[in-house]
N, C-alpha and C positions, 0 to 999 in steps of 0.2 A: 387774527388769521384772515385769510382771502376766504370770500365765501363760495369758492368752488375747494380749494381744503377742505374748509369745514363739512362739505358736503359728500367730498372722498371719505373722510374718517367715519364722519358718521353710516354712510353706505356699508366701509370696510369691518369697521366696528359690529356693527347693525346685524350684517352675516354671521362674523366670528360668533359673536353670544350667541345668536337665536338660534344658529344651521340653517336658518333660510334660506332659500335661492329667492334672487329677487335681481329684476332687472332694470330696477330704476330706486330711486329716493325721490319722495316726496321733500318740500322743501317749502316750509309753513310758512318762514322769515319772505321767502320771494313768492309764493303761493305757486309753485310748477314743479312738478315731474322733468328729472335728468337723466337721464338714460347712463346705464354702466355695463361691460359685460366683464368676463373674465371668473378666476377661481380664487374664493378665499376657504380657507381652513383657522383653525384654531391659533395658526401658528405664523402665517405665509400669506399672501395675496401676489394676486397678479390682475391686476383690472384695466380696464378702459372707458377714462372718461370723454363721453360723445362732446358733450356740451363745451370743454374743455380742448380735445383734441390730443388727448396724451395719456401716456399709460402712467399708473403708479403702479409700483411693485416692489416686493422683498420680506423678509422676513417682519414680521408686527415691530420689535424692537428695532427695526431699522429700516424703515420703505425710504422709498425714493420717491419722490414727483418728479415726472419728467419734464411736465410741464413748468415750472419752477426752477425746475434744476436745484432742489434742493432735498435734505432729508426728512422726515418726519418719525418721530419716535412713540408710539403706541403698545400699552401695556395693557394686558383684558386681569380683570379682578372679578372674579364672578360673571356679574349679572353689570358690573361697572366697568369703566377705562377710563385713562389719563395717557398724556404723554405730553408732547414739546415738536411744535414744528418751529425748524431752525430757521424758514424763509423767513419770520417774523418774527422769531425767537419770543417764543410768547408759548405759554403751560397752557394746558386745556385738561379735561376730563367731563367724565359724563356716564351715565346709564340706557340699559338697553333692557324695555317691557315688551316682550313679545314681539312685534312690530315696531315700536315706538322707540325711537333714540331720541335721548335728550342730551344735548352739548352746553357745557360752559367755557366761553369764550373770555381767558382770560385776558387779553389784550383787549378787546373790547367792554368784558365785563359783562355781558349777557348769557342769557340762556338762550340755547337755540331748537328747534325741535323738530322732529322729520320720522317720515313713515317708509320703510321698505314696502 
């Protein structure tokens, strides 16, 4: 995955589990703060990535990056998620501790880690 995706999902992800509001992700891999606005729910998002320049939005099982121009598929399992962003066609998943998102990056093979 690009690492401004990984950074969406984990953001989008991040709210969905916890109900946070929060208007940035931290982002341990690059060590900086990306600013986001927008509304997610349990089910929906509609965001805007600053750093990026583009909105994602749509339902979890089906958002779009507009930036990309492509779809990304996210599924919430509790306190976890997975899904398939088709721009690199490459699985992901990961968990959400309060503030803490944790990403596995299956096309690259790492874990990745970020704070709302």
């Amino acid at each position: 995955m690009k690492s401004d995706t990984r950074r969406a999902v984990a953001y989008i992800a991040g709210r969905a589990i916890s109900g946070k509001t929060a208007s940035s992700v931290y982002d341990y891999d690059e060590g900086g703060h990306h600013n986001f606005s927008g509304s997610v729910s349990s089910d929906s998002a509609n965001v805007y990535d600053y750093d990026s320049s583009c909105h994602i939005g749509g339902r979890l099982g089906s958002l779009y990056h507009y930036g990309h121009g492509s779809h990304l598929q996210l599924t919430l399992k509790g306190p976890k998620f997975d899904g398939f962003d088709y721009d690199e066609s490459q699985h992901f998943s990961g968990t959400v501790h309060g503030s803490s998102v944790t990403l596995f990056d299956y096309g690259t093979g790492t874990h990745y880690n970020y704070s709302l």
